[in-house]
C-alpha positions, 0 to 999 in steps of 0.5 A: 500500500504506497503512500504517496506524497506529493509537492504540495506535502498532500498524501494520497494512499493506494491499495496496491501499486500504482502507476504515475499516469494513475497517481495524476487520474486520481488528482483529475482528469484535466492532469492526467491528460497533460501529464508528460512524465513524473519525478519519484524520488528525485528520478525522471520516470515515464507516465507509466512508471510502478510504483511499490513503496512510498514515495515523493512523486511530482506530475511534469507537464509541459508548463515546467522546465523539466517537462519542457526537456523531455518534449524535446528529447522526444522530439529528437527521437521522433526526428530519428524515426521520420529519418529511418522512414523516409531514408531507411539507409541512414544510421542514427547516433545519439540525439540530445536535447540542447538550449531550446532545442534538440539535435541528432547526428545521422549517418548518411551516403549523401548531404541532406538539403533543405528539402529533405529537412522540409520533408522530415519535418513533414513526416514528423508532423504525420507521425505525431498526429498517428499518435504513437505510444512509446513504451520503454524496454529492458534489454539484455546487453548482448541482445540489444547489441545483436539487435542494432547490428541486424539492422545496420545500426552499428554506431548504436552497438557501439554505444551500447559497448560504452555503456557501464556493466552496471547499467541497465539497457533501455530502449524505447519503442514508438510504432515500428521504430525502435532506439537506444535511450535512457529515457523518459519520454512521453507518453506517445508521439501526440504529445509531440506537435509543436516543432521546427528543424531549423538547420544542419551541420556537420559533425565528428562522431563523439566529437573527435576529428579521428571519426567519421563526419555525421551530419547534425540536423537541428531543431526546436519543440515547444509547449505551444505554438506561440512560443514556437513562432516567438522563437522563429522571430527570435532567431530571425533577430538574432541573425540580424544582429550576427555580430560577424556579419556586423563586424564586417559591415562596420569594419570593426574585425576579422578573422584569417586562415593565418591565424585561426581563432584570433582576432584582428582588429582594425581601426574601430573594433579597438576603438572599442576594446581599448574603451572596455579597457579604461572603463575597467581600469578606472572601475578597478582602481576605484575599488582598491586593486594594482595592476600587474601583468605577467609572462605569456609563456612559462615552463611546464613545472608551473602548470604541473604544481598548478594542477593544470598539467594534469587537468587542462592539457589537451587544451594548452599549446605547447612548446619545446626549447633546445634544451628540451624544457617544455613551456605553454602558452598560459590557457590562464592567469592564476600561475602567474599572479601567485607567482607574483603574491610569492615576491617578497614577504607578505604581512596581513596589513597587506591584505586583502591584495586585489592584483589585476591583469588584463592577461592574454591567454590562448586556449585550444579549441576545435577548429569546428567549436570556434565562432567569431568573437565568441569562441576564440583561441586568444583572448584577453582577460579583465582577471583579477586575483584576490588574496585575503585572510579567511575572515575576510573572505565573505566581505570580499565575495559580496565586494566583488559581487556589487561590483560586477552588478554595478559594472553591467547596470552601465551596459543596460544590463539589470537582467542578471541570473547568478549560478553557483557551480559546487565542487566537480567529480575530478578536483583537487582539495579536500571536502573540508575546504570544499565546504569553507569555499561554497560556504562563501560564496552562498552566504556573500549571496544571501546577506545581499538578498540575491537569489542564484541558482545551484549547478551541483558538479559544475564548479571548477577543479580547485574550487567552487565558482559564480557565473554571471549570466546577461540577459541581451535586448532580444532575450538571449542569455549569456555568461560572462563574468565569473567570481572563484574561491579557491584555498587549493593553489595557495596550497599547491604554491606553498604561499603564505604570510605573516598574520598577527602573531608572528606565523609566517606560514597562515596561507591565504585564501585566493579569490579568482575573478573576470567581470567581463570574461573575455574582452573579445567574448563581451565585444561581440555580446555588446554588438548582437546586444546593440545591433552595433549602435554602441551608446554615445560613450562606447561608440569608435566613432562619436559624431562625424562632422559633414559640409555641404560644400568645399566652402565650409571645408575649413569650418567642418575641420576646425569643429572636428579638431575643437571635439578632438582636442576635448576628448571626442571621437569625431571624424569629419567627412569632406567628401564631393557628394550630396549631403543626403548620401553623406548622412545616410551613409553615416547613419548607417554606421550608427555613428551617435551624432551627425554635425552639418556644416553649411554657409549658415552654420559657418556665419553663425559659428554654429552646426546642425546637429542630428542623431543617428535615428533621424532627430533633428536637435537644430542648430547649436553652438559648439559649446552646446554641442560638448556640454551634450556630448559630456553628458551622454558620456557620463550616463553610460548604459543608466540612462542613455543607450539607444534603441532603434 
C-alpha cells in the first residue's frame, strides 16, 4: 500500500501499486491528460512508471522546465524515426536535447538539403498526429547489441559497448521504430506537435576529428505554438544582429586562415576594446586593486604544481626549447599572479591584495567549436586575483559581487541570473575546504538578498565558482563574468604570510575573478546586444562632422579638431557628394551624432546637429554641442543607450 506524497506535502494512499499516469487520474482528469512524465524520488520516470513503496512523486507537464526537456528529447527521437522512414539507409547516433532545442547526428551516403529537412519535418508532423505510444524496454546487453547490428545500426552497438556493466539497457519503442535511450519520454508521439528543424551541420562522431563526419540536423519543440513562432522571430533577430556579419559591415574585425581563432582588429573594433579597457581600469582602481601583468609563456613545472598539467592539457599549446624544457602558452592567469603574491614577504596589513591583469591567454579549441568573437583561441582577460585572510573572505565575495552588478547596470544590463557551480567529480582539495569555499560564496549571496541558482558538479577543479549570466535586448542569455574561491593553489604554491602573531606560514585564501570574461567574448555580446549602435560613450566613432560644400571645408575641420582636442571621437567627412548620401551613409554606421556644416552654420559659428535615428536637435553652438556630448558620456548604459 504506497503512500504517496506529493509537492504540495498532500498524501494520497493506494491499495496496491500504482502507476504515475494513475497517481495524476486520481488528482483529475484535466492532469492526467497533460501529464508528460513524473519525478519519484528525485528520478525522471515515464507516465507509466510502478510504483511499490512510498514515495515523493511530482506530475511534469509541459508548463515546467523539466517537462519542457523531455518534449524535446522526444522530439529528437521522433526526428530519428521520420529519418529511418523516409531514408531507411541512414544510421542514427545519439540525439540530445540542447538550449531550446534538440539535435541528432545521422549517418548518411549523401548531404541532406533543405528539402529533405522540409520533408522530415513533414513526416514528423504525420507521425505525431498517428499518435504513437512509446513504451520503454529492458534489454539484455548482448541482445540489444545483436539487435542494432541486424539492422545496420552499428554506431548504436557501439554505444551500447560504452555503456557501464552496471547499467541497465533501455530502449524505447514508438510504432515500428525502435532506439537506444535512457529515457523518459512521453507518453506517445501526440504529445509531440509543436516543432521546427531549423538547420544542419556537420559533425565528428563523439566529437573527435579521428571519426567519421555525421551530419547534425537541428531543431526546436515547444509547449505551444506561440512560443514556437516567438522563437522563429527570435532567431530571425538574432541573425540580424550576427555580430560577424556586423563586424564586417562596420569594419570593426576579422578573422584569417593565418591565424585561426584570433582576432584582428582594425581601426574601430579597438576603438572599442581599448574603451572596455579604461572603463575597467578606472572601475578597478576605484575599488582598491594594482595592476600587474605577467609572462605569456612559462615552463611546464608551473602548470604541473598548478594542477593544470594534469587537468587542462589537451587544451594548452605547447612548446619545446633546445634544451628540451617544455613551456605553454598560459590557457590562464592564476600561475602567474601567485607567482607574483610569492615576491617578497607578505604581512596581513597587506591584505586583502586585489592584483589585476588584463592577461592574454590562448586556449585550444576545435577548429569546428570556434565562432567569431565568441569562441576564440586568444583572448584577453579583465582577471583579477584576490588574496585575503579567511575572515575576510565573505566581505570580499559580496565586494566583488556589487561590483560586477554595478559594472553591467552601465551596459543596460539589470537582467542578471547568478549560478553557483559546487565542487566537480575530478578536483583537487579536500571536502573540508570544499565546504569553507561554497560556504562563501552562498552566504556573500544571501546577506545581499540575491537569489542564484545551484549547478551541483559544475564548479571548477580547485574550487567552487559564480557565473554571471546577461540577459541581451532580444532575450538571449549569456555568461560572462565569473567570481572563484579557491584555498587549493595557495596550497599547491606553498604561499603564505605573516598574520598577527608572528606565523609566517597562515596561507591565504585566493579569490579568482573576470567581470567581463573575455574582452573579445563581451565585444561581440555588446554588438548582437546593440545591433552595433554602441551608446554615445562606447561608440569608435562619436559624431562625424559633414559640409555641404568645399566652402565650409575649413569650418567642418576646425569643429572636428575643437571635439578632438576635448576628448571626442569625431571624424569629419569632406567628401564631393550630396549631403543626403553623406548622412545616410553615416547613419548607417550608427555613428551617435551627425554635425552639418553649411554657409549658415559657418556665419553663425554654429552646426546642425542630428542623431543617428533621424532627430533633428537644430542648430547649436559648439559649446552646446560638448556640454551634450559630456553628458551622454557620463550616463553610460543608466540612462542613455539607444534603441532603434
Amino acid at each position: 500500500m504506497p503512500e504517496i506524497t506529493l509537492p504540495d506535502s498532500s498524501k494520497r494512499k493506494f491499495d496496491s501499486p500504482v502507476s504515475l499516469i494513475d497517481i495524476a487520474k486520481d488528482i483529475g482528469p484535466g492532469l492526467a491528460k497533460a501529464t508528460i512524465a513524473g519525478v519519484v524520488n528525485g528520478k525522471e520516470v515515464d507516465s507509466d512508471f510502478v510504483i511499490s513503496d512510498d514515495s515523493d512523486v511530482s506530475i511534469l507537464t509541459d508548463r515546467s522546465d523539466q517537462g519542457l526537456f523531455i518534449i524535446r528529447h522526444s522530439t529528437a527521437h521522433l526526428m530519428a524515426m521520420a529519418i529511418k522512414q523516409l531514408y531507411p539507409s541512414a544510421q542514427v547516433t545519439i540525439g540530445p536535447v540542447i538550449e531550446d532545442g534538440f539535435y541528432y547526428d545521422i549517418a548518411f551516403e549523401r548531404t541532406f538539403t533543405p528539402e529533405d529537412l522540409e520533408a522530415i519535418e513533414a513526416r514528423m508532423s504525420s507521425l505525431a498526429k498517428e499518435d504513437h505510444g512509446i513504451f520503454r524496454e529492458e534489454w539484455d546487453r548482448d541482445e540489444a547489441t545483436i539487435f542494432f547490428k541486424s539492422i545496420g545500426e552499428n554506431y548504436k552497438a557501439e554505444i551500447i559497448d560504452s555503456i557501464p556493466a552496471k547499467e541497465t539497457i533501455s530502449l524505447y519503442r514508438q510504432g515500428e521504430f525502435v532506439d537506444l535511450c535512457r529515457g523518459p519520454h512521453v507518453p506517445s508521439t501526440g504529445k509531440l506537435g509543436v516543432f521546427k528543424l531549423t538547420k544542419v551541420a556537420g559533425a565528428y562522431w563523439r566529437g573527435d576529428q579521428n571519426n567519421a563526419m555525421l551530419q547534425r540536423i537541428y531543431g526546436t519543440a515547444w509547449a505551444s505554438k506561440k512560443e514556437l513562432k516567438a522563437y522563429i522571430n527570435r532567431l530571425a533577430e538574432a541573425e540580424k544582429r550576427d555580430h560577424r556579419k556586423l563586424g564586417r559591415k562596420f569594419d570593426l574585425f576579422h578573422f584569417s586562415d593565418d591565424a585561426p581563432g584570433s582576432v584582428f582588429w582594425h581601426p574601430k573594433g579597438w576603438a572599442v576594446f581599448l574603451q572596455l579597457l579604461d572603463y575597467m581600469r578606472k572601475r578597478q582602481k576605484d575599488n582598491g586593486y594594482v595592476e600587474v601583468n605577467t609572462p605569456d609563456v612559462m615552463d611546464r613545472s608551473l602548470w604541473e604544481t598548478s594542477g593544470h598539467w594534469f587537468n587542462y592539457r589537451e587544451n594548452m599549446f605547447l612548446t619545446q626549447t633546445e634544451d628540451e624544457r617544455v613551456f605553454a602558452l598560459k590557457p590562464m592567469n592564476c600561475p602567474g599572479s601567485v607567482s607574483m603574491f610569492a615576491q617578497g614577504l607578505k604581512s596581513y596589513r597587506d591584505l586583502p591584495l586585489r592584483m589585476a591583469e588584463f592577461g592574454k591567454v590562448h586556449r585550444y579549441e576545435p577548429s569546428g567549436a570556434l565562432h567569431g568573437l565568441m569562441r576564440v583561441r586568444h583572448f584577453t582577460q579583465d582577471d583579477a586575483h584576490i588574496y585575503c585572510t579567511e575572515e575576510q573572505m565573505k566581505q570580499e565575495c559580496i565586494d566583488v559581487v556589487s561590483l560586477v552588478l554595478d559594472i553591467y547596470k552601465d551596459f543596460g544590463f539589470d537582467d542578471v541570473v547568478i549560478k553557483l557551480s559546487t565542487r566537480p567529480e575530478k578536483r583537487i582539495g579536500s571536502d573540508e575546504v570544499w565546504d569553507k569555499l561554497e560556504g562563501a560564496l552562498s552566504n556573500a549571496l544571501e546577506v545581499m538578498g540575491l537569489d542564484y541558482v545551484l549547478y551541483p558538479g559544475e564548479g571548477a577543479f580547485y574550487g567552487p565558482k559564480l557565473e554571471f549570466v546577461l540577459r541581451d535586448a532580444i532575450g538571449r542569455d549569456w555568461q560572462c563574468g565569473t567570481l572563484q574561491v579557491d584555498m587549493n593553489l595557495p596550497e599547491r604554491f606553498d604561499i603564505a604570510y605573516v598574520d598577527e602573531t608572528g606565523n609566517r606560514d597562515k596561507r591565504p585564501v585566493m579569490l579568482h575573478r573576470a567581470l567581463f570574461g573575455s574582452l573579445e567574448r563581451f565585444i561581440g555580446i555588446l554588438i548582437e546586444n546593440y545591433e552595433g549602435a554602441f551608446p554615445f560613450w562606447l561608440a569608435p566613432e562619436q559624431a562625424v562632422v559633414i559640409n555641404i560644400t568645399d566652402s565650409q571645408a575649413d569650418y567642418a575641420e576646425e569643429v572636428t579638431k575643437s571635439l578632438q582636442n576635448n576628448g571626442f571621437r569625431a571624424i569629419c567627412d569632406l567628401r564631393n557628394e550630396k549631403i543626403g548620401f553623406k548622412i545616410r551613409a553615416h547613419s548607417i554606421q550608427r555613428i551617435p551624432f551627425i554635425l552639418v556644416v553649411g554657409d549658415k552654420e559657418r556665419e553663425s559659428r554654429t552646426v546642425a546637429v542630428r542623431t543617428r535615428n533621424g532627430d533633428d536637435l537644430g542648430s547649436l553652438t559648439l559649446g552646446e554641442v560638448m556640454t551634450i556630448f559630456g553628458k551622454e558620456a557620463e550616463s553610460r548604459g543608466r540612462v542613455f543607450v539607444e534603441t532603434e
